[in-house]
C-alpha positions in Angstrom: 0.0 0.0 0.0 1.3 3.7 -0.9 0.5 6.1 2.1 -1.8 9.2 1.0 0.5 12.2 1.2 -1.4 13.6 3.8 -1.7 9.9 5.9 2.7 9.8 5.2 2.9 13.7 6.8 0.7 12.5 9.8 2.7 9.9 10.3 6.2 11.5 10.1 5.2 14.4 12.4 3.9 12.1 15.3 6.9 9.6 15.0 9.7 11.9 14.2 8.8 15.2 14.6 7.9 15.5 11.1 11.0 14.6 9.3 14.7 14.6 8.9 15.9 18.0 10.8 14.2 16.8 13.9 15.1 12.9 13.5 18.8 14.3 13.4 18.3 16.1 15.9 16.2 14.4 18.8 15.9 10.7 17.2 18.5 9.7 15.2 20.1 7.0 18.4 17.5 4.4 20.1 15.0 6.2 22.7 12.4 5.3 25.1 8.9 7.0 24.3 8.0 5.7 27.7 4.6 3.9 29.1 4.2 0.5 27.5 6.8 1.4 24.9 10.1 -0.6 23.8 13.5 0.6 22.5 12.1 2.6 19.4 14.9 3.1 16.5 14.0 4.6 13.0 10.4 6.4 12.2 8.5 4.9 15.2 10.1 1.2 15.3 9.7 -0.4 18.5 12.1 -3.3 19.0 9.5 -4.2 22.1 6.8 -5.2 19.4 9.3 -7.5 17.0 11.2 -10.7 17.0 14.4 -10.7 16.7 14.5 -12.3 13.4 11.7 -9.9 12.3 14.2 -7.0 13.2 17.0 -8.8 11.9 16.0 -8.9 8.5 14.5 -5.1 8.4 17.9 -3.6 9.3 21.2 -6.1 8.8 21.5 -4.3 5.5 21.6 -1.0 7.2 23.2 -1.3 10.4 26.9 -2.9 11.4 26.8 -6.3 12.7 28.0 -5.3 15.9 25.2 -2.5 16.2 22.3 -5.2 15.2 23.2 -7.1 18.1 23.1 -4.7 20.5 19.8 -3.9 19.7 18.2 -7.7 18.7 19.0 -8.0 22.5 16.1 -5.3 23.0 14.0 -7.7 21.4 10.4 -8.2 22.8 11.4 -5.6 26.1 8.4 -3.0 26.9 8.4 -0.7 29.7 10.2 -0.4 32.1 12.4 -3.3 30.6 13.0 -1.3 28.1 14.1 2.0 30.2 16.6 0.1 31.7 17.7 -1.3 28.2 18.5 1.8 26.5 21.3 2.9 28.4 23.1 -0.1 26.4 22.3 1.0 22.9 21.8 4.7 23.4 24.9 5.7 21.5 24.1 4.2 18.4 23.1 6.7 15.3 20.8 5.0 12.7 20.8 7.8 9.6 18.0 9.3 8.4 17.9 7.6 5.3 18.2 4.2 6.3 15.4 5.1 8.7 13.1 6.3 6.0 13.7 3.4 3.6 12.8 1.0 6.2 9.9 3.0 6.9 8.7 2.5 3.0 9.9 -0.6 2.2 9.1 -2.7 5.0 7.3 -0.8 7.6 4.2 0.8 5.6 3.6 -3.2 4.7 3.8 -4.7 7.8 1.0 -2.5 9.3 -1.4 -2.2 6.1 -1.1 -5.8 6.7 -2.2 -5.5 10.5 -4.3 -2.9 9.9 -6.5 -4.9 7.2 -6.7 -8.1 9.7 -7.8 -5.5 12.9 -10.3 -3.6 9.9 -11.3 -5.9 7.7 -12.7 -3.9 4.8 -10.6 -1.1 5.4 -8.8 -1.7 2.1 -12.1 0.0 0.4 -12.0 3.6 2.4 -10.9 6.3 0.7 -7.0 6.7 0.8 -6.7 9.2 3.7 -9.0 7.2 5.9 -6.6 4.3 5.2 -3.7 6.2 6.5 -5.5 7.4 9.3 -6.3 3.7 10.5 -2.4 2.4 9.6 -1.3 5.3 11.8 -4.2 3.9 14.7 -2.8 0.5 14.2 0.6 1.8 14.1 0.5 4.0 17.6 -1.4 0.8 19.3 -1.3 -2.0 18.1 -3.8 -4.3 17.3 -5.6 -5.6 20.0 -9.2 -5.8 20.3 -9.2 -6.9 24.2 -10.5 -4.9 27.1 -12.2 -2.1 27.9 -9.3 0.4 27.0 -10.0 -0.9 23.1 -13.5 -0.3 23.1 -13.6 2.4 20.7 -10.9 0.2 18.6 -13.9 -2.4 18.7 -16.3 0.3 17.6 -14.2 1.0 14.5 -14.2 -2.2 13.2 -17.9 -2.3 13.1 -18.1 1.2 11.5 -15.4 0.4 8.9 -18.2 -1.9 7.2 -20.4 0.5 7.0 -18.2 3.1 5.8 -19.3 5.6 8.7 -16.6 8.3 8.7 -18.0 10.6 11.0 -18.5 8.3 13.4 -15.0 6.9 12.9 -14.1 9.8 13.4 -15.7 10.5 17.1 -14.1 6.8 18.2 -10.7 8.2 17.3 -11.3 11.2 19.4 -13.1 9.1 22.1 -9.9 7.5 22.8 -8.2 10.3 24.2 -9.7 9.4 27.6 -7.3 6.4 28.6 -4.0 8.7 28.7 -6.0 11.4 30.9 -3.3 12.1 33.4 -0.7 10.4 32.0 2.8 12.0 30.8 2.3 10.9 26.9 -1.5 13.0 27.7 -0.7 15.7 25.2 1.3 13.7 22.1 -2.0 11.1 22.3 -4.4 14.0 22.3 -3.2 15.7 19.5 -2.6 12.5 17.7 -6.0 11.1 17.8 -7.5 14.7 16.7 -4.9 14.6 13.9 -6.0 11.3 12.5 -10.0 12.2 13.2 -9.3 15.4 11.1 -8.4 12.9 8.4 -10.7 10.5 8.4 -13.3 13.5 8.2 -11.5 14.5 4.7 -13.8 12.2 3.0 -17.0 13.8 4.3 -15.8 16.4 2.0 -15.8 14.2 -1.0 
């Protein structure tokens, strides 16, 4: 799948700060986003949400062997696993290009994929309210389980219908599981982001 221009800019802004003069400058070695999050390399790759032969394959032809091993041993470690992990890899750089081509080549397939098995019928929505769902899927995952995915649930029955405004209000419903929490703000302004696409094609 080809990311709408719009759905690629969304994406880019949320996972690094819109593109290549922040990456270099905040995101270009391993961080920590905090909460349930892993070691997170690249634009928005989460070494806590991978196997290691998964992340092997994505990035041996872009990172020294020595450098890959480091970080395969962040594997499958989430929070506060994974704050204690990144002291070990912190001073590794990943380039912004190599970053970017995962991103395309591999990345942008890997969660169409999830995001069509979590949405099933998502594949015929407009392009922007594609991108909007890939980012969803992308930021959290696909689980379906437990009250804090209740809007998530919601979605899928509104994908088959094609009910955009509504889509839209579930996206923006979310925003009540990080109240009080320190990622509060980035979540907010996320899920607004990603409503305001999904209600492009109202416009249509």
């Amino acid at each position: 799948m080809a990311l709408s221009s719009a759905s690629l800019k969304l994406i880019l802004q949320f996972e690094v700060g819109g593109g290549q003069a922040y990456y270099e400058k905040k995101l270009k070695s391993p961080t920590w986003p905090g909460e349930a999050s892993g070691v997170t390399i690249g634009v928005g790759y989460d070494l806590g949400y991978y196997e290691k032969e998964t992340i092997q394959a994505d990035w041996e032809a872009y990172l020294t062997p020595k450098d890959l091993k480091r970080l395969l041993a962040c594997a499958g470690k989430k929070g506060k696993d994974a704050e204690k992990a990144i002291a070990g890899v912190k001073d590794i750089v990943v380039d912004w290009d190599d970053a970017l081509a995962v991103f395309k080549n591999t990345t942008i397939a890997t969660f169409w994929r999830k995001t069509k098995a979590t949405f099933p019928g998502v594949e015929n929505l407009p392009p922007n309210v594609r991108g909007a769902l890939l980012s969803l899927v992308f930021n959290r995952g696909t689980s379906l389980v437990g009250e804090r995915r209740k809007e998530m649930r919601a979605i899928k029955d509104l994908v088959a219908t094609k009910d955009y405004a509504a889509i839209a209000e579930q996206l923006e419903a979310m925003k009540r599981i990080w109240v009080g929490t320190t990622i509060a703000e980035g979540m907010n302004r996320r899920r607004d982001a990603e409503a305001a696409l999904v209600r492009t094609a109202l416009k249509a």
